[in-house]
N, C-alpha and C positions, 0 to 999 in steps of 0.2 A: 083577616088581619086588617085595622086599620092604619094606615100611615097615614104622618103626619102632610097635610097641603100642600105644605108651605118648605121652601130647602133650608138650609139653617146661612147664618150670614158669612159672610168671606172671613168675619175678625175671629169668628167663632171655630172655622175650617182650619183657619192658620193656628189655632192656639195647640194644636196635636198633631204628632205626627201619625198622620190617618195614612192608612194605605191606599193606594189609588184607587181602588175600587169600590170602597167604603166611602170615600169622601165624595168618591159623585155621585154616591147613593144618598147620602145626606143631604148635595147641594142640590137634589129635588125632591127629599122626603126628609126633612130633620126627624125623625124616629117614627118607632109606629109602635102598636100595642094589639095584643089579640093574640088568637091560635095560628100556630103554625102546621099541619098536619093535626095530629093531637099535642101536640106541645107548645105550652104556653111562652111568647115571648115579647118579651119589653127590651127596644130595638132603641137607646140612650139616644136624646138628640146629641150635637155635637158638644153643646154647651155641659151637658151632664157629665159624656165623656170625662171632658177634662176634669170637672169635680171629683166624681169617682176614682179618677188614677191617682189623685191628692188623697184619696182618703181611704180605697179600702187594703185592707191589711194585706190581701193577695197582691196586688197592683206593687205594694209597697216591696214587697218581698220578695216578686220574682222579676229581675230585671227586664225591660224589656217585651213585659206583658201590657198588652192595649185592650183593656174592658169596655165591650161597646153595647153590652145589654147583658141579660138575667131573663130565668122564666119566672121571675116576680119571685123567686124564693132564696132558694142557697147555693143554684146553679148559675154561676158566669159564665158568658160568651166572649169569647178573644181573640185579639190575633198576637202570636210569638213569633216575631221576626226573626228569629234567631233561627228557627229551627229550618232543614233543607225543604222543607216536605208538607205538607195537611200545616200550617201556617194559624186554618181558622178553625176554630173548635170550641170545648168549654172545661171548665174548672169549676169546683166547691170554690166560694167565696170564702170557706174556712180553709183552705189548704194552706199546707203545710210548708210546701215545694212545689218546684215546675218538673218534677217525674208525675202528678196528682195532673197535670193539662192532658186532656185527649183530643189530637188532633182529629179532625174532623173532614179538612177538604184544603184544595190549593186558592180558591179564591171567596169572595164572598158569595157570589151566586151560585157556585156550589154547596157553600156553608146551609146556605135558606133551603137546599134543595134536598138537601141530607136529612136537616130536622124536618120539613117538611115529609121526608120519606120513612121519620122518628128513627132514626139511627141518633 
């Protein structure tokens, strides 16, 4: 997996409500690209973030949901604050509902550590 150099900028951090542990994963890696285990994933810089939650239809649909990457295809990666529990996980970018989210893990470096172990 590559990550990106460089962290992303403070205007770019504040423009989302990132979870704390995503966001200081960002303010020393603004995204990264490659395999993770065998599953491919495209890790949104901060800036994208916010793009993305203006724009995809899931983002739009389920309250509360934070798209911070994709395996480059129809699978999103999020966090759902809402929820008590597994917090970070993934969704179809075509879903329907937030019963369609599988949580995945309580933090984000559990997150990486799951798809790294291809769960």
């Amino acid at each position: 997996m590559q990550l990106a150099p460089q962290g992303a900028k403070d205007s770019d951090l504040d423009a989302s409500s990132l979870p704390q542990d995503l966001r200081a994963f960002l303010a020393q890696h603004n995204g990264g690209l490659g395999m993770l285990g065998n599953r491919p994933l495209d890790l949104w810089s901060a800036a994208q973030i916010v793009q993305e939650a203006e724009s995809q239809d899931v983002s739009l649909a389920i309250p509360g949901l934070l798209l911070f990457g994709s395996d480059g295809g129809a699978e999103g990666y999020g966090y759902l604050e809402r929820l008590a529990k597994r917090k970070y996980g993934r969704i179809s970018l075509l879903a329907a509902g937030v019963h369609e989210f599988e949580g995945l893990a309580d933090s984000f470096e559990e997150f990486l550590k799951a798809l790294s172990e291809g769960r």
